[in-house]
C-alpha positions, 0 to 999 in steps of 0.5 A: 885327574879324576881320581885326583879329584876322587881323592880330594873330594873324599878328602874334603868329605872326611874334613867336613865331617870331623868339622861337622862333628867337632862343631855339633860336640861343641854346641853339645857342650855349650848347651850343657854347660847350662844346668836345669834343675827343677824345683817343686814346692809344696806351698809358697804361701807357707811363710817357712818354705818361701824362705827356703825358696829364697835360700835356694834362689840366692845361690842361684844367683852365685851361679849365675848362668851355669844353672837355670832353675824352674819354680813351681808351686804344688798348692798343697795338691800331692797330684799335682806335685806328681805332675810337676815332677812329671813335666820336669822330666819330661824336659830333661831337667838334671836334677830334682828339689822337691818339698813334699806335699805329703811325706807318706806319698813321695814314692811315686815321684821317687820312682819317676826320678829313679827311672829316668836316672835323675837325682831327686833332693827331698828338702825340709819334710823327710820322705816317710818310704825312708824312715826303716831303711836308708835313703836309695840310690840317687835320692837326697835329703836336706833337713833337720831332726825335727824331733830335736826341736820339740825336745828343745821346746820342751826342756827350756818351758820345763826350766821355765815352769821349774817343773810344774805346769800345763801344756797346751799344743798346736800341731802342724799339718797331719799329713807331714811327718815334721808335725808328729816329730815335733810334737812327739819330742815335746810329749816324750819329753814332757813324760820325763816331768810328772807334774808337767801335764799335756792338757789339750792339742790340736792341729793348725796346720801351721796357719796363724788364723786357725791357730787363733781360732784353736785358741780362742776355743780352748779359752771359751771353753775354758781349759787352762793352761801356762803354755803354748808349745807350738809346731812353728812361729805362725800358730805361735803368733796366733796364739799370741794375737788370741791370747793379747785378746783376751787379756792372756798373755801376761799369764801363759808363756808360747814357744814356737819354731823356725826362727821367722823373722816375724817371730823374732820381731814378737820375742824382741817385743816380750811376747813370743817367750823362744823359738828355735831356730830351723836354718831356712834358708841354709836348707834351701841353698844346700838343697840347690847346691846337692842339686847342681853339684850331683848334676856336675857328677860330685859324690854327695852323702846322701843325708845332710842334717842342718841343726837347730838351736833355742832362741830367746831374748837372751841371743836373738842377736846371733842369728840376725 
């Protein structure tokens, strides 16, 4: 009787444990099935971004509870944005979208992600370690040719001006490669024009308000120009708002970036002369959706461009 008894308890110990097993494998999974991303922005302030933000939540809610998503905002603080990648980490995140802060310091956070063995999807602001080699393994980026859109910029005023005139810009923030791209294809291209002169420049850091500030100094100082190429639509609508001060605006043309939509309501109204198109929120769900689908252990291309395109008051209507 007793080695029956042996016998049936080692049996019933052998069941327990591939219950056991089976059970903690299932919990396992389930816990699993819910992906975490972590996404770190470098400003929700910044109009721009808080519609990749948006893009990016709208395809969460298409995925409903197969992906938890953590936000946080960087404050323009390259530090703290290291930190937030950091915590991320630290609980076990399965993924990275992080908008820099800073581009010529991404390195740090790269070699964070690369060392946990986790994929990290730069969006919008391309990584500056990258720009002589490609991107390394397990790293992403979702974006646009930001030098594009300042030769679009460029080419139309060129038409508009019929080759003659001059140009005043309002550039981005210094510390992001997306100002010196668009700015570069603007003058590159205005170089092709010789009676098309670049008669001043100043950094408004993508702040409406200080670009009025820019512009109103330009003004009072009296430099003159016939048009305003700005790094995007909010130092555009400041410019505008100096320019309508100052009884302007009839005379000097602007041209901003993005395509917000309070940048379209100022070229339905006749006063932002075009803008192009940067596809916000399409870069914030593709960037989410590089995020889950690696997660999910997909093959991703390591680099998807999202084009732009010249709005005017001619086709404004197709991108609403």
């Amino acid at each position: 009787m007793r080695m029956k008894y042996g016998k049936f308890f080692g049996f019933f110990l052998t069941f327990f444990l591939v219950f056991l097993s089976v059970f903690f494998t299932k919990c396992s999974k389930k816990e699993k099935d819910t992906i975490k991303i972590g996404v770190s922005v470098s400003n929700f302030e910044d109009r721009f971004l808080s519609y990749v933000k948006s893009g990016m939540e709208e395809y969460q809610k298409e995925l409903g509870d197969k992906v938890e998503v953590i936000y946080l905002d960087a404050d323009e603080d390259f530090q703290k944005q290291v930190q937030q990648v950091s915590y991320f980490l630290e609980n076990k995140v399965d993924a990275l979208v992080v908008v820099p802060v800073n581009t010529a310091y991404t390195s740090e956070m790269t070699q964070m992600a690369k060392k946990e063995k986790i994929p990290i999807v730069y969006v919008n602001r391309y990584p500056d370690e990258f720009l002589n080699q490609d991107l390394s393994e397990n790293v992403y980026y979702v974006g646009s040719k930001e030098k594009t859109a300042g030769i679009i910029q460029m080419e139309y005023l060129a038409k508009k001006l019929k080759g003659k005139g001059d140009i005043a810009i309002l550039m981005g923030n210094p510390n992001t490669r997306a100002t010196f791209e668009r700015s570069t294809g603007v003058e590159e291209t205005a170089e092709k024009y010789p009676e098309i002169n670049i008669v001043d420049k100043s950094f408004g850091r993508w702040v409406g308000p200080l670009a009025e500030s820019i512009v109103e100094e330009w003004l009072s100082s009296g430099v003159e120009f016939d048009a305003i190429v700005s790094n995007n639509d909010e130092m555009a609508i400041g410019a505008i708002r100096t320019l309508e001060r100052y009884g302007k605006l009839d005379e000097v043309m602007v041209v901003g970036i993005d395509a917000t939509n309070e940048g379209l309501i100022e070229l339905k109204a006749g006063k932002l002369t075009a803008t192009v198109f940067q596809d916000s929120k399409s870069q914030g769900k593709i960037a989410l959706e590089t995020a889950y689908r690696l997660s999910q252990g997909d093959l991703i291309k390591n680099i998807r461009w999202i084009p732009f395109k010249l709005i005017t008051q001619d086709n404004f209507g197709e991108i609403e």
